[in-house]
C-alpha distance (Angstrom), angle and dihedral (degrees) to the residues before:
residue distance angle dihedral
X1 . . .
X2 3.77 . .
X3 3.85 133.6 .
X4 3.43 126.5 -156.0
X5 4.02 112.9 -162.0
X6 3.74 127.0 165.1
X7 4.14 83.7 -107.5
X8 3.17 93.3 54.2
X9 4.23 158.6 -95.2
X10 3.87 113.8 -11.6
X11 3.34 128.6 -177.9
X12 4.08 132.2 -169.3
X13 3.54 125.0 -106.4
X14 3.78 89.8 -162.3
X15 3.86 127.3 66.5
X16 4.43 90.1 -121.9
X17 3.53 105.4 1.9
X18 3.49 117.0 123.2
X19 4.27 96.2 178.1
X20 3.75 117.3 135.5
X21 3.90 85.5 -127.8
X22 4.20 87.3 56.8
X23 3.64 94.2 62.3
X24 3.66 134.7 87.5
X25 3.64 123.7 -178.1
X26 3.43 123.8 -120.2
X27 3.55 105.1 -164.6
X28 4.00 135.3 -5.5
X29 3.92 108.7 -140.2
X30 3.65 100.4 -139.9
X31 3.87 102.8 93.4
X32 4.63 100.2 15.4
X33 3.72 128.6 101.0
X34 3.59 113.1 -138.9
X35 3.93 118.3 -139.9
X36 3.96 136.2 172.0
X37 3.50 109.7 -122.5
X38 3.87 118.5 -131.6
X39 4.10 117.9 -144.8
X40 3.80 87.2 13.0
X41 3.86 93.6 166.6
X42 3.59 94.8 48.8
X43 3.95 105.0 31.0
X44 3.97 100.1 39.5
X45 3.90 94.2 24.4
X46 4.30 84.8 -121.7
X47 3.83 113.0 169.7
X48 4.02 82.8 -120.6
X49 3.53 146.3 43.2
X50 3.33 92.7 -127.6
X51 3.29 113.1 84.7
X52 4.18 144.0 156.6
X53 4.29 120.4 -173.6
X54 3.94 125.6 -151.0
X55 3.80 117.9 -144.5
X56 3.44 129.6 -172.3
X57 3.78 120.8 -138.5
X58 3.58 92.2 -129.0
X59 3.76 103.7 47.8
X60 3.81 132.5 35.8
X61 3.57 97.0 -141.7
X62 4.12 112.4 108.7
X63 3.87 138.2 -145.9
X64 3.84 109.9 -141.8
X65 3.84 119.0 -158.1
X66 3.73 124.5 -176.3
X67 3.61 126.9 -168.1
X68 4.34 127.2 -167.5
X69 3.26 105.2 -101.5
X70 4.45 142.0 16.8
X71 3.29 92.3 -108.1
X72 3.78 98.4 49.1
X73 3.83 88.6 56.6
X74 4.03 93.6 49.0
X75 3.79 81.0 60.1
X76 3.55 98.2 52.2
X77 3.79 88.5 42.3
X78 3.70 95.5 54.8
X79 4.03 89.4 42.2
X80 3.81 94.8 53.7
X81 4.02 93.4 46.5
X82 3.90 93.8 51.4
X83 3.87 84.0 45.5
X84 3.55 90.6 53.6
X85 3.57 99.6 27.8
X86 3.65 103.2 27.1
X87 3.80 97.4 125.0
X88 3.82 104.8 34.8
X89 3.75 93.1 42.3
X90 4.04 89.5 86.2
X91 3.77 95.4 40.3
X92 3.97 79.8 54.6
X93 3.97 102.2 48.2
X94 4.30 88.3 43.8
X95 4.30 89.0 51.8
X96 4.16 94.3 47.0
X97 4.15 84.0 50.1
X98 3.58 99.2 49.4
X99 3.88 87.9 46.8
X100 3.45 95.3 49.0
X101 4.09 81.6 46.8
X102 3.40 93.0 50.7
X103 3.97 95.5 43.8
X104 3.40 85.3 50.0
X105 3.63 94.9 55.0
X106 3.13 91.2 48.0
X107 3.80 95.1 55.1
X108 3.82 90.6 58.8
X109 3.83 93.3 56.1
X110 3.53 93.6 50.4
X111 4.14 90.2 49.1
X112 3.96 125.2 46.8
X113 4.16 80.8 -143.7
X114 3.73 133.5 50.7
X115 4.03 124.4 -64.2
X116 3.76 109.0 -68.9
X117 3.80 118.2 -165.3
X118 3.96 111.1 -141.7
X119 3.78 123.0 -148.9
X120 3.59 120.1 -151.0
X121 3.93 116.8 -82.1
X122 4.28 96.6 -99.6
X123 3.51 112.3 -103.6
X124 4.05 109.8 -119.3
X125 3.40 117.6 -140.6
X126 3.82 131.5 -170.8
X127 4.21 116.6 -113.1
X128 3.82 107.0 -95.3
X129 3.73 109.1 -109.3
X130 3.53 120.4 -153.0
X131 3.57 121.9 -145.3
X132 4.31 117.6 -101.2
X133 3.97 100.0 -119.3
X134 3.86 110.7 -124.5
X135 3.62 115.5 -94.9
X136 3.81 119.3 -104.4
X137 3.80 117.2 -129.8
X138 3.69 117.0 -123.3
């Protein structure tokens, strides 16, 4: 089994045991990207498809981890970044508001009306035309 501590990613050495002197950590979080890993099964020869790697900034060897099902790994995804994260990811949401505020705002002055969001002008493009085989003589 797994264990998720604010150092970081243990793992148990024993099939059950859930002693402090039975784990051994996998990774600490301070300095390791986190990624989901794509063909898992096939690529990294995981037991599942579902899959997430650990990289270290200083090395470019990875640590793959695979969990049962999706939703299992969406869990463990979540956990890690508000482990990681946990403090900044407030300070985070509350600056992408105000700039969307602020953008927003900004929008209005520009406009006598509300915000409108433009799409690119569609790109015209000429039918494809296939070339006329040559005829065959009989």
């Amino acid at each position: 089994y797994f264990l998720l501590r604010s150092s970081g990613l243990y793992y148990s050495t024993k099939t059950k045991s859930k002693a402090p002197q039975d784990l051994t950590c996998l990774t600490t979080l301070q300095d390791v990207s986190i990624y989901f890993c794509l063909n898992a099964k096939l690529d990294h020869k995981a037991p599942s498809e579902f899959a997430m790697a650990f990289k270290g900034s200083t090395t470019k060897e990875f640590k793959c981890v695979s969990s049962d099902t999706e939703e299992d790994l969406l869990r463990w995804f979540q956990a890690l970044r508000v482990v990681k994260f946990g403090d900044k990811i407030p300070e985070n949401r509350a600056t992408v508001l105000l700039e969307v505020t602020q953008e927003m705002e900004r929008m209005k002055t520009k406009s006598d009306g509300p915000p409108l969001i433009r799409s690119p002008k569609p790109v015209l493009r000429k039918p494809l035309q296939l070339p006329t085989p040559p005829s065959k003589p009989m």
